[in-house]
C-alpha positions as protocol buffer text, in pm:
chain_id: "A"
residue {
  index: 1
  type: UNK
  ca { x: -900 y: 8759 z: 2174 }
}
residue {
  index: 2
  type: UNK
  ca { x: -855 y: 9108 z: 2346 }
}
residue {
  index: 3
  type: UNK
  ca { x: -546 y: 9017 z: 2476 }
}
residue {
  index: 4
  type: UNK
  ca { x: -423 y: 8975 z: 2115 }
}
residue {
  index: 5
  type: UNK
  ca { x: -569 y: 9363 z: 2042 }
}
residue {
  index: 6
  type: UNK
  ca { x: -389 y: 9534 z: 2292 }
}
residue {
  index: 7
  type: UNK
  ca { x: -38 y: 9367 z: 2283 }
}
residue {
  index: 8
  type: UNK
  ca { x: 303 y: 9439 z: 2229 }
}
residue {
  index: 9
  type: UNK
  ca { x: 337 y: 9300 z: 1876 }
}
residue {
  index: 10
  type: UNK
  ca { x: -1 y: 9419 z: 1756 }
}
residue {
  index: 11
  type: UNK
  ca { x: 101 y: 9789 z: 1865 }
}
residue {
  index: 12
  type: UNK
  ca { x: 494 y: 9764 z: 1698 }
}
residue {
  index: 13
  type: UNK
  ca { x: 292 y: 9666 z: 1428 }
}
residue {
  index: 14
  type: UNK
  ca { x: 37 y: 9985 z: 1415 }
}
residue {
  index: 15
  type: UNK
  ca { x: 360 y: 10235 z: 1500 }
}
residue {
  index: 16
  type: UNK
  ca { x: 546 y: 10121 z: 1221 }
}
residue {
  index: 17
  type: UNK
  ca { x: 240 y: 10158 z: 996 }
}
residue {
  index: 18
  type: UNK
  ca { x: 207 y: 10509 z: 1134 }
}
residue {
  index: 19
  type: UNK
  ca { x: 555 y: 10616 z: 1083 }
}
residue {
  index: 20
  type: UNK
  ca { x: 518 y: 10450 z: 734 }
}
residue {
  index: 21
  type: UNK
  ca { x: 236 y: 10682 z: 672 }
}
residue {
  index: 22
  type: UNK
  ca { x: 371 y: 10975 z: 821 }
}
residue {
  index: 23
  type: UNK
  ca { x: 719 y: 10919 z: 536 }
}
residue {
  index: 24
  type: UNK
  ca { x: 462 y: 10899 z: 278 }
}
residue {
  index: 25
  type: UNK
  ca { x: 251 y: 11246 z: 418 }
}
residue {
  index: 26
  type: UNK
  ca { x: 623 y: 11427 z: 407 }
}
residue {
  index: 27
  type: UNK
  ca { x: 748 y: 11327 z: 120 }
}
residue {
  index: 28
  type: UNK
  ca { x: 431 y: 11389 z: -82 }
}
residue {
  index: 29
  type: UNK
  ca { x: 422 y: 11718 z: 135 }
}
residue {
  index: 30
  type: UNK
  ca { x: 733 y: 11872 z: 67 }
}
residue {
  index: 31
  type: UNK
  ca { x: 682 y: 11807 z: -342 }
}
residue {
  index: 32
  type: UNK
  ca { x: 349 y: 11962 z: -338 }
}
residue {
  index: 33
  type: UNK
  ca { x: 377 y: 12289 z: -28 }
}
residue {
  index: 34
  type: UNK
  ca { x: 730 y: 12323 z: -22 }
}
residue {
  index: 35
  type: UNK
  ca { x: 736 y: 12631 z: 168 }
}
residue {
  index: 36
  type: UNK
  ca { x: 487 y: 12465 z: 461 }
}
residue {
  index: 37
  type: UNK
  ca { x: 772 y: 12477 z: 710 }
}
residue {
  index: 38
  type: UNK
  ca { x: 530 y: 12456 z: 1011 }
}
residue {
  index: 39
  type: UNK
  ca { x: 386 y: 12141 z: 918 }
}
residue {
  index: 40
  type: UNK
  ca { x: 659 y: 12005 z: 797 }
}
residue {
  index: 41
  type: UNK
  ca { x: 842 y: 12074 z: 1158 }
}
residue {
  index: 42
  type: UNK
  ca { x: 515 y: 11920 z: 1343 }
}
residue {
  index: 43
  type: UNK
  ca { x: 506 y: 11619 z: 1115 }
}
residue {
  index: 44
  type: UNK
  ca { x: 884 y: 11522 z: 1158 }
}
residue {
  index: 45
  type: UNK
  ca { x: 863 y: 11582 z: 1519 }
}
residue {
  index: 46
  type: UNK
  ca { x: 582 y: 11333 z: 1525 }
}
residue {
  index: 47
  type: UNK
  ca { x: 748 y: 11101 z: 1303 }
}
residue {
  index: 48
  type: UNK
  ca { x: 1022 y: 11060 z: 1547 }
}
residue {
  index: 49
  type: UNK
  ca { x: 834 y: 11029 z: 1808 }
}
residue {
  index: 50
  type: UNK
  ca { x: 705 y: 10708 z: 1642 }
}
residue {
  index: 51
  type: UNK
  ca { x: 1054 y: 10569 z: 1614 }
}
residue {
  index: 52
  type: UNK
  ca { x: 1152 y: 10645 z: 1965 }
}
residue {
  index: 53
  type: UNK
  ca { x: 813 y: 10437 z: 2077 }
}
residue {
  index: 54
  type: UNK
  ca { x: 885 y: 10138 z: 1802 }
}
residue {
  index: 55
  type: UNK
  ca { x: 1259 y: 10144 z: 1962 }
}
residue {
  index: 56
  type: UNK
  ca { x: 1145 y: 10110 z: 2281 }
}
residue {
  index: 57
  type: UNK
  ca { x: 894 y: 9830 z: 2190 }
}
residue {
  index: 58
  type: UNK
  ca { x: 1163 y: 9644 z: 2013 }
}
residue {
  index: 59
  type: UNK
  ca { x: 1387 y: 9664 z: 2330 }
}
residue {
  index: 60
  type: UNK
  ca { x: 1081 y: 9519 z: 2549 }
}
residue {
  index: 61
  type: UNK
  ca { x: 1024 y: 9263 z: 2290 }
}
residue {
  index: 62
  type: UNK
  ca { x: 1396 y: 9107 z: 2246 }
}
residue {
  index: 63
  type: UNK
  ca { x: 1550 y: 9069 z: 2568 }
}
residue {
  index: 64
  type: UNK
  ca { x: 1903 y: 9135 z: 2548 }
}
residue {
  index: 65
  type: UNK
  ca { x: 2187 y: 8956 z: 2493 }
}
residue {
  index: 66
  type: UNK
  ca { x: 2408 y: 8772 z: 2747 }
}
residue {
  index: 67
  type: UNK
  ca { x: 2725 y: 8932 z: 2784 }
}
């Protein structure tokens, strides 16, 4: 059972959740404090952050292809 809460698919899933989130936080962000340019710089760097960690999960998770 622990093994299941620390691994590989569990955490894609939790990053893409996250970055989910974090679309939802801009977008309702940049509506409502469009002039926030501080946060909105923090929050995007985060945000891609999150896909650079889900890409690399993905790659661990599908082996590639034969050539």
């Amino acid at each position: 059972m622990d093994d299941n809460l620390h691994s590989l698919p569990r955490r894609l899933i939790e990053l893409r959740i996250e970055h989910a989130d974090l679309d939802d936080l801009i977008d309702r962000a940049t509506a409502e404090r469009p002039g926030d340019e501080l946060t909105m710089r923090r929050l995007k760097k985060r945000r891609l952050a999150l896909r650079d960690m889900i890409a690399r999960l993905e790659a661990q998770l599908e082996p590639p292809e034969p050539a």
